[in-house]
N, CA, C and O of each residue as an XYZ file, in Angstrom:
536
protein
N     -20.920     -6.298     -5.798
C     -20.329     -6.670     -4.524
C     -18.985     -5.940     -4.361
O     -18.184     -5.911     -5.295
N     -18.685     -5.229     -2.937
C     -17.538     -4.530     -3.101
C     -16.458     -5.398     -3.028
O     -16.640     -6.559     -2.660
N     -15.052     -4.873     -3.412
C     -13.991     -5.659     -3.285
C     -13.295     -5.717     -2.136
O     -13.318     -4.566     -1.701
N     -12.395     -6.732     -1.038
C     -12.072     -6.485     -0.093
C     -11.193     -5.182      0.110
O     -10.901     -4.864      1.263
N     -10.749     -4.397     -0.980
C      -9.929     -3.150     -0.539
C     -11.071     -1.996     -0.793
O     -10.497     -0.907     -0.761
N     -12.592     -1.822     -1.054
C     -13.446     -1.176     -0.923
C     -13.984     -1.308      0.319
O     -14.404     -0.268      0.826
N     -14.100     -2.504      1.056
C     -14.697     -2.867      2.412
C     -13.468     -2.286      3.791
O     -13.732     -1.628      4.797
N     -12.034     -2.874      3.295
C     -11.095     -2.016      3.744
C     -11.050     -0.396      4.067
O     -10.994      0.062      5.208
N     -11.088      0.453      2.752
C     -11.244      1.799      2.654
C     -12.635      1.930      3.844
O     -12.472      2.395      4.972
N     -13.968      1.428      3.326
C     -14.642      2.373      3.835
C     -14.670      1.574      5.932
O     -15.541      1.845      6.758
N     -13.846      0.950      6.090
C     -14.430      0.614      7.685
C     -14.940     -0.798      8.082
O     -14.900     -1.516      9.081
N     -15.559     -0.866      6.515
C     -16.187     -2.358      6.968
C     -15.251     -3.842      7.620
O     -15.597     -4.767      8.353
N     -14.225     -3.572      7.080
C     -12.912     -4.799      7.653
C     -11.592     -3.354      7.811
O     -11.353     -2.267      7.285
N     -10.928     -4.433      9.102
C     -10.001     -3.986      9.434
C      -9.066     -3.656      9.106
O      -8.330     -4.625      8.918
N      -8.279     -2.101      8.757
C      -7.126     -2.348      7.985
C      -6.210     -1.380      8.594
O      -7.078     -0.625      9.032
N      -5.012     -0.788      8.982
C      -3.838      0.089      9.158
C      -3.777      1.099      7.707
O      -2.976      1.036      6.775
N      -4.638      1.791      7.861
C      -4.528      2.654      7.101
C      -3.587      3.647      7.158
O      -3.161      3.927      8.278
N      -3.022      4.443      5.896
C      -1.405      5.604      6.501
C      -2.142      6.607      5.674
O      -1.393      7.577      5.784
N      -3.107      6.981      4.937
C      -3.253      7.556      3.883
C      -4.764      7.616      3.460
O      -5.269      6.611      2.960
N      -5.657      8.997      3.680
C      -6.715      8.791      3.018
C      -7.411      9.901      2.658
O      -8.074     10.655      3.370
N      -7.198      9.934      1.469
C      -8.403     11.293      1.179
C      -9.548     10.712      0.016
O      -9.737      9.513     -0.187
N     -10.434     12.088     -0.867
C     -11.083     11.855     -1.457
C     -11.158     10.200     -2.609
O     -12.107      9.462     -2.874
N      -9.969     10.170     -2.955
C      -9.998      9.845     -4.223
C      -9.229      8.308     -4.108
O      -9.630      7.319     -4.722
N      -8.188      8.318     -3.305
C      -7.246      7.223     -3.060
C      -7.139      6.527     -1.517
O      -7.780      7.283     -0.787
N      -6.564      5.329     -0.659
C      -6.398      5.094      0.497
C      -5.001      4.508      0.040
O      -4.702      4.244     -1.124
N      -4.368      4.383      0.917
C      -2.858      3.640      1.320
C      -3.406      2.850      2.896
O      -3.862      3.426      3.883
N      -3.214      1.636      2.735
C      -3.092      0.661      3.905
C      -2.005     -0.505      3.480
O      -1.764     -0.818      2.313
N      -1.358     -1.123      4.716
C      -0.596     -2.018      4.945
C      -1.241     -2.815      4.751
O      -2.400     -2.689      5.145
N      -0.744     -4.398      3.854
C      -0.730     -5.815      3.314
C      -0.984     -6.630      4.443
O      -0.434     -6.171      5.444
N      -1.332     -7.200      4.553
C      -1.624     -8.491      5.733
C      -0.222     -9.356      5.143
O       0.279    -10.140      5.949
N       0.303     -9.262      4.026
C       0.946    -10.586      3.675
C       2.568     -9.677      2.891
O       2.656     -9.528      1.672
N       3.186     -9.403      3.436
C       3.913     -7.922      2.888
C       5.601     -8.548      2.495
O       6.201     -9.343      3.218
N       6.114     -8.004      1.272
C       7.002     -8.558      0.700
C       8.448     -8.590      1.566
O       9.371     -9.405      1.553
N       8.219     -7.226      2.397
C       8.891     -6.644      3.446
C       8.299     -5.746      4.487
O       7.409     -4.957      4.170
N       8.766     -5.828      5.765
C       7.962     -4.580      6.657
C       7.834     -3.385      6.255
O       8.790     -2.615      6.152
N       6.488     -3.049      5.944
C       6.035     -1.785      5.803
C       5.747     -1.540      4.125
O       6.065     -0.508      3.534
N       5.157     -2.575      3.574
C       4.732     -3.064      2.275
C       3.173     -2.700      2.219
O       2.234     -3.229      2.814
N       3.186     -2.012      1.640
C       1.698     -0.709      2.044
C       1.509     -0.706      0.313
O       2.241     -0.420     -0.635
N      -0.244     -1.310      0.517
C      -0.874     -0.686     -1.488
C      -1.236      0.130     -1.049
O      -1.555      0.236      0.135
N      -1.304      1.142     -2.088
C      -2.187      2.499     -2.432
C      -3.188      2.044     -3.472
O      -2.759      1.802     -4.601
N      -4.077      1.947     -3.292
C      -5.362      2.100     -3.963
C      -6.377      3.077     -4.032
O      -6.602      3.642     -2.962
N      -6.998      3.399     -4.929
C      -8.052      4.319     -5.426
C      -9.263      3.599     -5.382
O      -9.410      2.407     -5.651
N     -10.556      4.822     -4.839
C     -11.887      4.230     -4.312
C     -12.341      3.878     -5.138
O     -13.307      3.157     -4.885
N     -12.052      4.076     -6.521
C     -13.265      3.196     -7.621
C     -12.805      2.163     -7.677
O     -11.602      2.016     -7.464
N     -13.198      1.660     -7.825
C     -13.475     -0.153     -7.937
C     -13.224     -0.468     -9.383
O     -14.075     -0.939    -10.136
N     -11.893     -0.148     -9.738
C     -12.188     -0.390    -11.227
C     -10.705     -1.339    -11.285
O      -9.605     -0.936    -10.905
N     -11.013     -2.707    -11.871
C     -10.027     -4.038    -12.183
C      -8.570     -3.550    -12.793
O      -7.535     -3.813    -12.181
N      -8.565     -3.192    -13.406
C      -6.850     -2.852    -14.424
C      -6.486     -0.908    -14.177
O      -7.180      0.108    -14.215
N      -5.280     -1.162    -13.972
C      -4.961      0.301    -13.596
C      -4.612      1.115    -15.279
O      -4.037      2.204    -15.248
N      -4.906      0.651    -16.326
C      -4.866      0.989    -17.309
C      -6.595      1.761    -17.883
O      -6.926      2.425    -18.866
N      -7.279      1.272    -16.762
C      -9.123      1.562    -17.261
C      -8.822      2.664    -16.216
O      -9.917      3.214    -16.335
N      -8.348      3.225    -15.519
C      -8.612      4.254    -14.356
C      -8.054      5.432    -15.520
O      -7.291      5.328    -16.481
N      -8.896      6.699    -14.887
C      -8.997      7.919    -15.563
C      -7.486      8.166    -15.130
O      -6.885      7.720    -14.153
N      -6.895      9.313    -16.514
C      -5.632      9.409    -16.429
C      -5.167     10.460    -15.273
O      -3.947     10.609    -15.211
N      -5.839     11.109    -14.475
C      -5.983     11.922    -13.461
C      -5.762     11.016    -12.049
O      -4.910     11.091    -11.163
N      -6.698     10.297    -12.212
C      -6.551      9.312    -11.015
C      -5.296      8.714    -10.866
O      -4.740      8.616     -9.773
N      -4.632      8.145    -12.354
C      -3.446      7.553    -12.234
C      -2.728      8.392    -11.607
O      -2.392      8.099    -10.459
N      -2.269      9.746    -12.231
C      -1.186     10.784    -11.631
C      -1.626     11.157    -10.229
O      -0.772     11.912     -9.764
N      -2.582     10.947     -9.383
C      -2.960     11.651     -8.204
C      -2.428      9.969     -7.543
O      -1.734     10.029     -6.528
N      -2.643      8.999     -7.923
C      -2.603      7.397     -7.167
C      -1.053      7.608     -7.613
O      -0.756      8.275     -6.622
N       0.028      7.553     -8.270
C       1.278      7.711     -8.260
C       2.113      8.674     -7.330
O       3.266      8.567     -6.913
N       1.194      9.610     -7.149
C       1.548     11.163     -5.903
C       1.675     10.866     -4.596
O       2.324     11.484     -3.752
N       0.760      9.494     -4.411
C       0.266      9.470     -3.321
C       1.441      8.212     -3.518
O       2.233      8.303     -2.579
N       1.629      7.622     -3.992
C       2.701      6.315     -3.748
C       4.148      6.528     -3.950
O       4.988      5.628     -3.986
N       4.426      8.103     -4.111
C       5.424      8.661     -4.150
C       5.953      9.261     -2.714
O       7.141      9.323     -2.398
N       4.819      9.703     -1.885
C       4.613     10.347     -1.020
C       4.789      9.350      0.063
O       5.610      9.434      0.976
N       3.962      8.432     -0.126
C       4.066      6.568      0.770
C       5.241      6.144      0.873
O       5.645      5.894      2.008
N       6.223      5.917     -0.395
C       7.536      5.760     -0.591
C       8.437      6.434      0.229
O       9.149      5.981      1.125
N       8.318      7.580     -0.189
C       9.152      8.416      0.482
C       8.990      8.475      2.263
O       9.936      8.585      3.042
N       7.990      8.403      2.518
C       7.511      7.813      4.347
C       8.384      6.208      4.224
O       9.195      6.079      5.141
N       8.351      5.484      3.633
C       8.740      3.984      4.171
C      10.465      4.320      3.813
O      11.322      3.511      4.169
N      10.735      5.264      3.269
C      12.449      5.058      3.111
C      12.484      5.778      4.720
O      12.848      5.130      5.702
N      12.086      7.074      4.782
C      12.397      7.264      5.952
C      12.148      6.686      7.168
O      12.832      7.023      8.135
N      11.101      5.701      7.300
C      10.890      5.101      8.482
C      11.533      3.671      8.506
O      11.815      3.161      9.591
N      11.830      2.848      7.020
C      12.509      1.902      7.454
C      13.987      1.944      6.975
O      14.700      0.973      7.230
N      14.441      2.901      6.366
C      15.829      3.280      6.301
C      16.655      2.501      4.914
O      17.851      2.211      4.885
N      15.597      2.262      3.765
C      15.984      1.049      3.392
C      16.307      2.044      1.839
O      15.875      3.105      1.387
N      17.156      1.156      1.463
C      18.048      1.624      0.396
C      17.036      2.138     -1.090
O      17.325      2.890     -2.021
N      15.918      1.436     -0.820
C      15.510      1.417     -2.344
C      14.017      1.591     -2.084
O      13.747      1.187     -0.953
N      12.827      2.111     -2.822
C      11.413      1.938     -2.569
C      10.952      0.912     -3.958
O      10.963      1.170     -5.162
N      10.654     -0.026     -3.396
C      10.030     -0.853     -4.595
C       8.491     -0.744     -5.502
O       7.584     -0.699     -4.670
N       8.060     -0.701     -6.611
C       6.445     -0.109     -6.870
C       6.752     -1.087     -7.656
O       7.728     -1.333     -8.364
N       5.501     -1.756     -7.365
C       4.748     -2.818     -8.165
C       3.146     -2.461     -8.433
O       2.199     -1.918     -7.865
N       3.507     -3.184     -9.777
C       1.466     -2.697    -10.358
C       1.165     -3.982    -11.062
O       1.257     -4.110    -12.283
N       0.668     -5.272     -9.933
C       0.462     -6.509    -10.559
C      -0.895     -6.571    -11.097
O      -1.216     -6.559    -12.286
N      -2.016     -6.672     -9.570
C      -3.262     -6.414     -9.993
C      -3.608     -8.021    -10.659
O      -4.421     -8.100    -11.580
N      -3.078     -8.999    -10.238
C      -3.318    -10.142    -10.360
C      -4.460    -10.805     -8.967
O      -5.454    -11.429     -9.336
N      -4.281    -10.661     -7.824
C      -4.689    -10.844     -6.577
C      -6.265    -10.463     -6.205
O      -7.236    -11.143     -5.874
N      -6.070     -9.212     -6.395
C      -7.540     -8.760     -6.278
C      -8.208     -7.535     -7.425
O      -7.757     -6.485     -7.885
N      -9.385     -8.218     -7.578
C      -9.528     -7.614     -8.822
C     -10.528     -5.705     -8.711
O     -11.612     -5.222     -9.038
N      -8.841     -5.146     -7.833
C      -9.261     -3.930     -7.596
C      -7.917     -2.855     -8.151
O      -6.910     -2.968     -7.452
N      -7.857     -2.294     -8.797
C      -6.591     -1.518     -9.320
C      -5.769     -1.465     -8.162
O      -6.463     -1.617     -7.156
N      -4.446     -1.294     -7.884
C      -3.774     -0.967     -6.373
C      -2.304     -0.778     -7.048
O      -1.926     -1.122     -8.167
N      -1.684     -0.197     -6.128
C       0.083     -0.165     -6.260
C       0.661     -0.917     -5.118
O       0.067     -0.839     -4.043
N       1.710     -1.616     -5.200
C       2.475     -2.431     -4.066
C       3.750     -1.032     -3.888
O       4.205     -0.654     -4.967
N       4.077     -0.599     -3.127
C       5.140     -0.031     -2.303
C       5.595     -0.080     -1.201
O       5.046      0.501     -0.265
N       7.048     -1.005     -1.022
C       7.389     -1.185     -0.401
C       9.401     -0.786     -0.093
O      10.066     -0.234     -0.969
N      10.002     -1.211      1.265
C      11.090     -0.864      1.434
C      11.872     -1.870      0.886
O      11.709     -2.966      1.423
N      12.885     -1.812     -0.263
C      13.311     -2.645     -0.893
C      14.780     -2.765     -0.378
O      15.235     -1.758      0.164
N      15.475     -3.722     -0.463
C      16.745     -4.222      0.101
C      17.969     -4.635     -1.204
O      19.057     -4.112     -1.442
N      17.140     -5.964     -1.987
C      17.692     -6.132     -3.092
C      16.452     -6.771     -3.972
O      15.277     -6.926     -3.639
N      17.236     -7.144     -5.426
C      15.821     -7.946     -5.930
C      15.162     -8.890     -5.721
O      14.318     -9.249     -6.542
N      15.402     -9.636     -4.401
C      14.753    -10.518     -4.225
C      13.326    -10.232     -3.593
O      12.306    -10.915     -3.678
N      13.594     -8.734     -2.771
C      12.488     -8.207     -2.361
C      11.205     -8.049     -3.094
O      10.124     -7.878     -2.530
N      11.377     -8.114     -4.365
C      10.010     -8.060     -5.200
C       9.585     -9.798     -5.551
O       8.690    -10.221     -6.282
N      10.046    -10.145     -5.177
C       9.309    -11.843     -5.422
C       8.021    -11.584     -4.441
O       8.107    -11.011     -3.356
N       6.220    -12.358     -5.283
C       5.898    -12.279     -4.603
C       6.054    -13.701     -3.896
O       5.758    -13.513     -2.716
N       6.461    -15.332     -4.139
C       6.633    -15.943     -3.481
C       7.145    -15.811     -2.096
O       6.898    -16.706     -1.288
N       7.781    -14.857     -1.782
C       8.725    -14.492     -0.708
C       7.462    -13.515     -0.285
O       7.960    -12.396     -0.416
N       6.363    -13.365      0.066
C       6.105    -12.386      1.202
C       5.628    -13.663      2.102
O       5.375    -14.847      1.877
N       5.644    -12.399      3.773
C       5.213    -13.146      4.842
C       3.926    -13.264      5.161
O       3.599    -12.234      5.750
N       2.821    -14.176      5.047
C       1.835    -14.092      5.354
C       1.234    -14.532      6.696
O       0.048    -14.663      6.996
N       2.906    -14.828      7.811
C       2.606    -14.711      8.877
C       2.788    -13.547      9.740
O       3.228    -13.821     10.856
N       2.621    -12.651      9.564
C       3.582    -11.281     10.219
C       2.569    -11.149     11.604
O       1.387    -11.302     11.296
N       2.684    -11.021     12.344
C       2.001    -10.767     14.083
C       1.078     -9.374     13.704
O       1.195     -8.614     12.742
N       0.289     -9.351     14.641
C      -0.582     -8.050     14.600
C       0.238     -7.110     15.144
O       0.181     -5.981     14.657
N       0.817     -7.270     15.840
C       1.990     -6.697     16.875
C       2.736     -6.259     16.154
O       3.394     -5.322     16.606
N       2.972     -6.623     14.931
C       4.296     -6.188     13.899
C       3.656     -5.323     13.154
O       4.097     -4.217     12.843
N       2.693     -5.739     12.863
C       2.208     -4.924     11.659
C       1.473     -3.299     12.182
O       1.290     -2.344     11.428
N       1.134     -3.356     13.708
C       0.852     -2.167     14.479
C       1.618     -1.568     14.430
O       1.454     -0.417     14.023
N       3.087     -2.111     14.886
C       4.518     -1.129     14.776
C       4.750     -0.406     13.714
O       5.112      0.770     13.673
N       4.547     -1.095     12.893
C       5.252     -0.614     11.322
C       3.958     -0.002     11.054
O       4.179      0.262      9.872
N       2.807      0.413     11.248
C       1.548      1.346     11.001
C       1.820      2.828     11.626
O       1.685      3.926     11.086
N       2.296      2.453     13.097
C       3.173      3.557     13.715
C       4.438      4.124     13.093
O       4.586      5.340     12.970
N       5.069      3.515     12.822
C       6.247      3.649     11.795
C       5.956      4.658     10.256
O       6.718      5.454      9.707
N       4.887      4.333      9.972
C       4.705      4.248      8.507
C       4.300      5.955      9.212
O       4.946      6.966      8.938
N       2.946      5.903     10.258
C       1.996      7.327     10.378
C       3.033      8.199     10.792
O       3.075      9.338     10.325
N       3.832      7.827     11.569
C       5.130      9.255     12.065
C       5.764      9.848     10.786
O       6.065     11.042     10.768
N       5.955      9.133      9.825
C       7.193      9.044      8.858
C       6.181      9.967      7.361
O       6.568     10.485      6.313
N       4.926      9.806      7.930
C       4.137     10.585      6.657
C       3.869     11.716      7.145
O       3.659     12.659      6.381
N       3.818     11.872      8.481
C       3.769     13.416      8.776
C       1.976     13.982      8.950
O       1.796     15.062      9.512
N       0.680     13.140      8.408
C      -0.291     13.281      8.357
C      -1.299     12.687      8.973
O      -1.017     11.702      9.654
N      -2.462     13.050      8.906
C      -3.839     11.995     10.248
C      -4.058     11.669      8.578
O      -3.932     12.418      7.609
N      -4.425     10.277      8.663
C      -4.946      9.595      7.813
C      -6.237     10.296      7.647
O      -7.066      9.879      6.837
């Protein structure tokens, strides 16, 4: 059974994608620590980011380097935060987001009410600021 960020990637559920080629996708959180709190995940379906081929890791870090660097410039924010919990869903992923201070990485503290309206903006935000068509 695929995982909801496999059903994500390929179309089947809805997602704000910023990022997609062969190997990896980047989409925005429904539930985000801060605006513009975007995982990067890789299409295999594989549980612990420690079982992913060591290639994949360095190409999924490139790409969340690259993500990062789009969310400093689009939300102006002092710091890019990367998290690799992988507690949530049992699909490898990176959390990157625009960090402020440390409280920004609590996940108790994300919003899991954010408007569709918000999260469109900051999709717009995110696609200008990467420079690329998903």
């Amino acid at each position: 059974m695929p995982t909801i960020f496999s059903r994500i990637i390929s179309g089947e559920l809805p997602g704000r994608i910023v990022w997609s080629d062969d190997r990896v996708a980047a989409f925005l959180t429904i539930a985000p620590l801060t605006p513009g709190h975007t995982l990067v995940v890789p299409r295999a379906e594989v549980d612990e980011w420690t079982d992913l081929e060591p290639e994949l890791v360095a190409h999924l870090m490139t790409v969340s380097h690259t993500v990062g660097a789009a969310l400093k410039r689009a939300f102006d924010a002092p710091r890019i935060g990367l998290i690799v919990a992988g507690f949530e869903v049992p699909h490898a992923h990176v959390h990157v987001f625009p960090a402020h201070d440390m409280a920004d990485f609590d996940f108790a503290r994300a919003n899991a009410d954010v408007s569709a309206e918000e999260l469109d903006a900051n999709h717009q935000r995110i696609l200008a600021a990467v420079g690329r068509d998903t």
